[in-house]
N, C-alpha and C positions, 0 to 999 in steps of 0.2 A: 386351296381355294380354286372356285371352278372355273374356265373363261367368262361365264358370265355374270358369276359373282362378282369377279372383277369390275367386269364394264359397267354393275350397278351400281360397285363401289365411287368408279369413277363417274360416272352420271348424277350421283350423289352429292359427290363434291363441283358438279359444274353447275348443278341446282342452287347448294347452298351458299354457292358464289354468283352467281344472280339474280341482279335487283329485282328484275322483271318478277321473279318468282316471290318475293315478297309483296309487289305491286297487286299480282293475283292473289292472293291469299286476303290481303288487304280487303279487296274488291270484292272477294269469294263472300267475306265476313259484311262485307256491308249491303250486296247483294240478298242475304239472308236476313238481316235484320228491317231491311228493307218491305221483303217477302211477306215478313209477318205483321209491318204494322199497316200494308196494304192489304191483307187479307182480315186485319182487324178491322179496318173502316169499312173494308168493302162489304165484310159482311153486315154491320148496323144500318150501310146504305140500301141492300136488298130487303131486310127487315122493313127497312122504312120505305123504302118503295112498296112492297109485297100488302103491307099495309094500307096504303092511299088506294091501291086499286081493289081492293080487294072490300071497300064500300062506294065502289059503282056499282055491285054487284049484291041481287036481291036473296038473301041465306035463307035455307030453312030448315028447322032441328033435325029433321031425320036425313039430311043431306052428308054422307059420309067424309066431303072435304071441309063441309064446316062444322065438324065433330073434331077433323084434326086439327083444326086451325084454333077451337076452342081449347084443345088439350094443349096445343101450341104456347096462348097467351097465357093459358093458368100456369105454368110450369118453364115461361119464358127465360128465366134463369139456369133452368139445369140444362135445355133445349141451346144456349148459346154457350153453357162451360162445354158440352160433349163437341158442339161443331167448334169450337176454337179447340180442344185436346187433338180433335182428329186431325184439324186444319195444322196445326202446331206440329203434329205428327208427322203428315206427308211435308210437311215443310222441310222440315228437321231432317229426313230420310233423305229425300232428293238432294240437299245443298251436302249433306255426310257421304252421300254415293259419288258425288261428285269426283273428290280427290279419288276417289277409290279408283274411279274410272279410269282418271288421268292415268294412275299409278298402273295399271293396267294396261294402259297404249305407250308406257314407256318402257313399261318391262316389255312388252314387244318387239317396240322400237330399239331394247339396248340388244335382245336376242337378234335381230337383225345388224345391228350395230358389229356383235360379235362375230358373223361372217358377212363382211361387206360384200353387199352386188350392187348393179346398175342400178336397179328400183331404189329412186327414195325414200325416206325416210316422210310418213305425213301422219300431223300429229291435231287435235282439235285444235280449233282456229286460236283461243286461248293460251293456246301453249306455243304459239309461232315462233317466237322469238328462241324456245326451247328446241324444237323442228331445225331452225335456221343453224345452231350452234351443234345439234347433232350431227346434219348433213352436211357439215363444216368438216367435224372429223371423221366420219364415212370414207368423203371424198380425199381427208387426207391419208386412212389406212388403206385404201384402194391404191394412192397414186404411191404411198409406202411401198406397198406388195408387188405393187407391178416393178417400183425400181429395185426391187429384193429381189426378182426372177431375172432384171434383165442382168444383173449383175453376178447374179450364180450364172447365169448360161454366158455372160462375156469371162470369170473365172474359168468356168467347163471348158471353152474354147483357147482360151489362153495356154491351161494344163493339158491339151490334146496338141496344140500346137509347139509347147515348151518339150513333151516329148517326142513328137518327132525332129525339132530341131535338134536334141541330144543325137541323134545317132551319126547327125552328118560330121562335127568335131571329136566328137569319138571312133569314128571309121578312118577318119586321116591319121587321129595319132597314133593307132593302132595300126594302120598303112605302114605312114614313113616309119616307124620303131621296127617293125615287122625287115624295111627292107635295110635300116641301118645293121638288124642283127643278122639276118642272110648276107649280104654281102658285105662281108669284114674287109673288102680288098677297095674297098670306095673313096676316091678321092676325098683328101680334104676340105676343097671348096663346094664338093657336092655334101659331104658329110654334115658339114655346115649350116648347105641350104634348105639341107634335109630335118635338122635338129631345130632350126629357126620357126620351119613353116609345122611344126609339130608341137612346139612351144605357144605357139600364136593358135592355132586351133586348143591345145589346153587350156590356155588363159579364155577363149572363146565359153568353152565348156567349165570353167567354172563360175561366168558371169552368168549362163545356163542354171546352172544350180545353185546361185543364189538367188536367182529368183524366182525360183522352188521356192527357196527360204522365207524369201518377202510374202511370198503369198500364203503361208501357211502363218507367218507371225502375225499376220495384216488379222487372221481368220481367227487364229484362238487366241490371240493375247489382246491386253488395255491397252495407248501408251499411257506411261506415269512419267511426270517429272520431274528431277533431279537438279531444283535450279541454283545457280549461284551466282555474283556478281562477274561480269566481265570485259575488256575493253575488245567491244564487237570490232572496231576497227585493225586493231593486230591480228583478230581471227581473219576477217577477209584479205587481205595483204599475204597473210601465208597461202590463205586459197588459193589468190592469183600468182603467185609463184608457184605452187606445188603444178599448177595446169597449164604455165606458161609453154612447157615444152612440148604436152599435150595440143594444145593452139595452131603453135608452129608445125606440127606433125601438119596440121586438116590447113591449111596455109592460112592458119585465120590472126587476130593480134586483138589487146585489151586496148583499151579506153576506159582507164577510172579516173575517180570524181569520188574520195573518200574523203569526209571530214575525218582530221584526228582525233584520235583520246575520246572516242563515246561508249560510255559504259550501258548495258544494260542488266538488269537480273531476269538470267534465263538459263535452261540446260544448256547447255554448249555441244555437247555432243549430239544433241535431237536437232539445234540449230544449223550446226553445220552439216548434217544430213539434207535438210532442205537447201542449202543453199549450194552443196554440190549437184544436188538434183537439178537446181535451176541451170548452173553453168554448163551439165552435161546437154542439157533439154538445148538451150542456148548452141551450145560445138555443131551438135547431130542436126540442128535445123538453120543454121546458116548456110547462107552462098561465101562460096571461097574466094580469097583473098578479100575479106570485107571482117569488121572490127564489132567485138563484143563490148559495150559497153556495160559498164557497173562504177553507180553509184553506189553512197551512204549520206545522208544529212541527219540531221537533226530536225523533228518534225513537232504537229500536235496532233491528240490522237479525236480532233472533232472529226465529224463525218465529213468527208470529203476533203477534207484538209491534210496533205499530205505532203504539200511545201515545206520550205525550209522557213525557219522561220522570218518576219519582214522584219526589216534594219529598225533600228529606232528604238521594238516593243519592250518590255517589261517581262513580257508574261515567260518563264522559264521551261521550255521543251518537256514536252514528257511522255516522248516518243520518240524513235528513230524510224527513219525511211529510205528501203531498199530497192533500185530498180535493177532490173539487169533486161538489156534491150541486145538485141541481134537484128540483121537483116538475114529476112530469109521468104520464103513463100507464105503471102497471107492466110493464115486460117480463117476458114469462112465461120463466120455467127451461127452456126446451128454448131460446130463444133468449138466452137469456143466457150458456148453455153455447156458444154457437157467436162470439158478438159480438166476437172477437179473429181469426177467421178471415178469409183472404182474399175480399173479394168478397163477404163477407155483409153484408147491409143490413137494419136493423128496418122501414124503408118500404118496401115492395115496388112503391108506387104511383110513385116518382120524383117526388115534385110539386117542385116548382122549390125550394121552403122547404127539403127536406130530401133531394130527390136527391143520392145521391155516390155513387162508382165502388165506396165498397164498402170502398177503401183505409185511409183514417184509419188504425181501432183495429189495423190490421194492425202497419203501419209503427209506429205508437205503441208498441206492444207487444215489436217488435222492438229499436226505439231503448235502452226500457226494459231490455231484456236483457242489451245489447251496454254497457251500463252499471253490468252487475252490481247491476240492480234485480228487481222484482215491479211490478205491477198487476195490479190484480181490479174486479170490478164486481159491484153487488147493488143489487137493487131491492126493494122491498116497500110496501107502501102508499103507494101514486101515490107513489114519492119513488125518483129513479135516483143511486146513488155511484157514483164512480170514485174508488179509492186509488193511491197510485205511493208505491212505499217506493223509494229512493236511497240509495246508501251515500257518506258525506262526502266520502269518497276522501284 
C-alpha cells in the first residue's frame, strides 16, 4: 500500500467518524430536493407571469414570436416535461458533482497531507470542520518529524561524543598495564595505585559501552512486559541498601518514608531499572553533604491525586506513589519540559560524574506507561522531584 493510499485510508476513517460529515450529506440531500421543487414553482411562476404580460401586448399572425408562443400554448405539456427533464438534469449533475468535487480537494489535501509543509491545508467552506481536523494532524506530523530529526541528530551527537569519550578510559588502562608490565621492579604501594587507577578507568569504559548498548536497544527493539505480583516495598529497601555505600562515597545519606507490605502487579525487573535510574539521576545532581529523600505510599490513580490516602475513607488504594526528592541546582522550565525526551541531557558537558547517553528518563518514562502509570518532574528552590504514580494492578 502506497503513502498515500494510506492517508486516504485514514482520512476515510476520520470522515466516517465525523458527525459533521453526516450533517453535510444530510443538508447536501435536502439542499437538492429543495433545488427542484423551487425550480418546479418557479417555473409555473414565469409561465404565469410570461402569460399576464404578454396581453398588454397587440399579436399579429405573421409576427414570428407569436407563432412561437402559439406552438408554445398548443403543445404546453410537452414544452414543460422537456424544461423540467433538463431542469431535473442540470440539477441532478450539479448536486452529484458536488461530492465528486469535495472528493477531489481531499485527495489533494490527503497528497499534501502525505508530505506535510508550512502551507495549510484549505478545503470548501463546507468541509471546515474537515480542513480543521486535517490541519490538526499536518501540524501534528510536522511537529512529529521535527521531534524525529532533533532526536536523530541529539542520538548522532551522543554516538560521536560516546566515541571519543572511549579512547580517554582506554589510553589509561593501556597506560598503567603498559607500565606495570615494563617495569616489574615497582613498588608495591605504587603497584597498587597503579592497578586501582586502571580498574577505575575500566569500570569507566564499560559504563562507556553500555551505553552503546542502551542506545542501540532503545533504537531496534519494543519494551514488552513480564509482569507479576510483587511487594514493591522490599524491592526499594534492597535498593537503598545496595546504594547506601554508594551515598556515602558522594558524602550524601537517605531519608525514607516506605509504607510496608505494598504489593503491586508489575515487571520487577523493568521497574527496578527506572527506579535505579531515578536514584542515580538523584546521587549525580545533588549538593554534598545534603539527603536523598524516597518515599512509597499508598495512592489513588485520579488525576492529580497522588496522596496517601485521607484517614477515615472507605475507598481502598489502587495505586502506589513514588517520590524521590534531592537538593541540587534547579532546572530551569524549558528543560524540565524536555527531561523525558530521548537523548536529552541536563549536563551538556559529559563529565564522567554525570555523562549518560541521554537514555534513562526516556526508557523510564516508557516502562512507566507500558504499566498503565504517570511520572512528572518539578523542581524549585534548589530541590529536584520525581513522582511515578502505579496502579496496584
Amino acid at each position: 500500500m502506497s503513502l498515500n493510499e494510506k492517508w486516504l485510508e485514514k482520512i476515510g476513517q476520520l470522515l466516517g467518524e465525523n458527525t459533521n460529515t453526516r450533517h453535510l450529506t444530510r443538508r447536501t440531500l435536502a439542499e437538492y430536493v429543495l433545488a427542484l421543487i423551487l425550480f418546479f414553482f418557479g417555473v409555473i411562476a414565469l409561465i404565469y407571469l410570461a402569460w399576464n404580460v404578454s396581453h398588454y401586448f397587440t399579436w399579429y399572425a405573421n409576427n414570428p414570436i407569436y407563432r412561437l408562443l402559439s406552438w408554445v400554448k398548443e403543445y404546453i405539456l410537452l414544452v414543460l416535461g422537456i424544461i423540467y427533464l433538463v431542469g431535473w438534469a442540470l440539477i441532478t449533475w450539479h448536486f452529484m458533482s458536488r461530492p465528486l468535487r469535495y472528493l477531489d480537494d481531499i485527495i489533494r489535501a490527503s497528497q499534501q497531507l502525505a508530505q506535510p509543509e508550512s502551507k495549510p491545508i484549505v478545503l470548501p467552506p463546507a468541509l471546515s470542520n474537515v480542513q480543521d481536523q486535517l490541519n490538526l494532524t499536518r501540524e501534528k506530523a510536522l511537529r512529529n518529524a521535527l521531534l524525529a530529526r532533533e532526536a536523530e541528530q541529539r542520538k548522532n551527537d551522543m554516538v560521536v561524543y560516546l566515541a571519543h569519550d572511549l579512547k580517554t578510559p582506554l589510553t589509561s588502562v593501556i597506560g598503567y598495564l603498559s607500565l606495570l608490565s615494563q617495569e616489574p621492579q615497582i613498588s608495591p604501594e605504587l603497584r597498587a595505585k597503579y592497578t586501582d587507577i586502571a580498574l577505575k578507568k575500566a569500570e569507566r569504559l564499560e559504563e562507556l559501552i553500555n551505553e552503546f548498548f542502551d542506545i542501540t536497544r532503545f533504537s531496534l527493539t519494543t519494551l514488552t512486559l513480564e509482569p507479576r505480583r510483587i511487594n514493591l516495598s522490599r524491592m526499594l529497601e534492597q535498593l537503598i541498601n545496595e546504594f547506601t555505600p554508594v551515598l556515602s562515597e558522594k558524602s550524601l545519606s537517605w531519608e525514607n518514608e516506605i509504607e510496608p507490605d505494598l504489593e503491586i502487579l508489575c515487571d520487577p525487573d523493568k521497574l527496578e531499572r527506572v527506579f535505579d535510574n531515578l536514584i542515580r539521576n538523584a546521587m549525580n545532581y545533588s549538593y554534598p553533604h545534603t539527603a536523598v529523600h524516597l518515599s512509597l505510599h499508598a495512592a489513588h490513580m485520579e488525576a492529580g491525586n497522588d496522596s496517601a490516602s485521607p484517614e477515615g475513607t472507605s475507598d481502598k488504594p489502587d495505586a502506589v506513589c513514588l517520590c524521590v526528592k534531592n537538593n541540587g541546582k534547579t532546572i530551569a522550565p524549558e528543560k524540565l519540559e524536555r527531561i523525558f525526551e530521548q537523548f536529552f541531557r541536563l549536563d551538556s558537558s559529559r563529565s564522567s560524574q554525570t555523562g549518560g547517553a541521554g537514555l534513562g528518563l526516556a526508557i523510564a518514562k516508557e516502562i512507566i506507561t507500558l504499566h498503565g502509570g504517570s511520572i512528572r518532574a518539578e523542581s524549585e528552590s534548589e530541590s529536584i522531584t520525581f513522582t511515578v504514580l502505579l496502579p496496584v494492578g
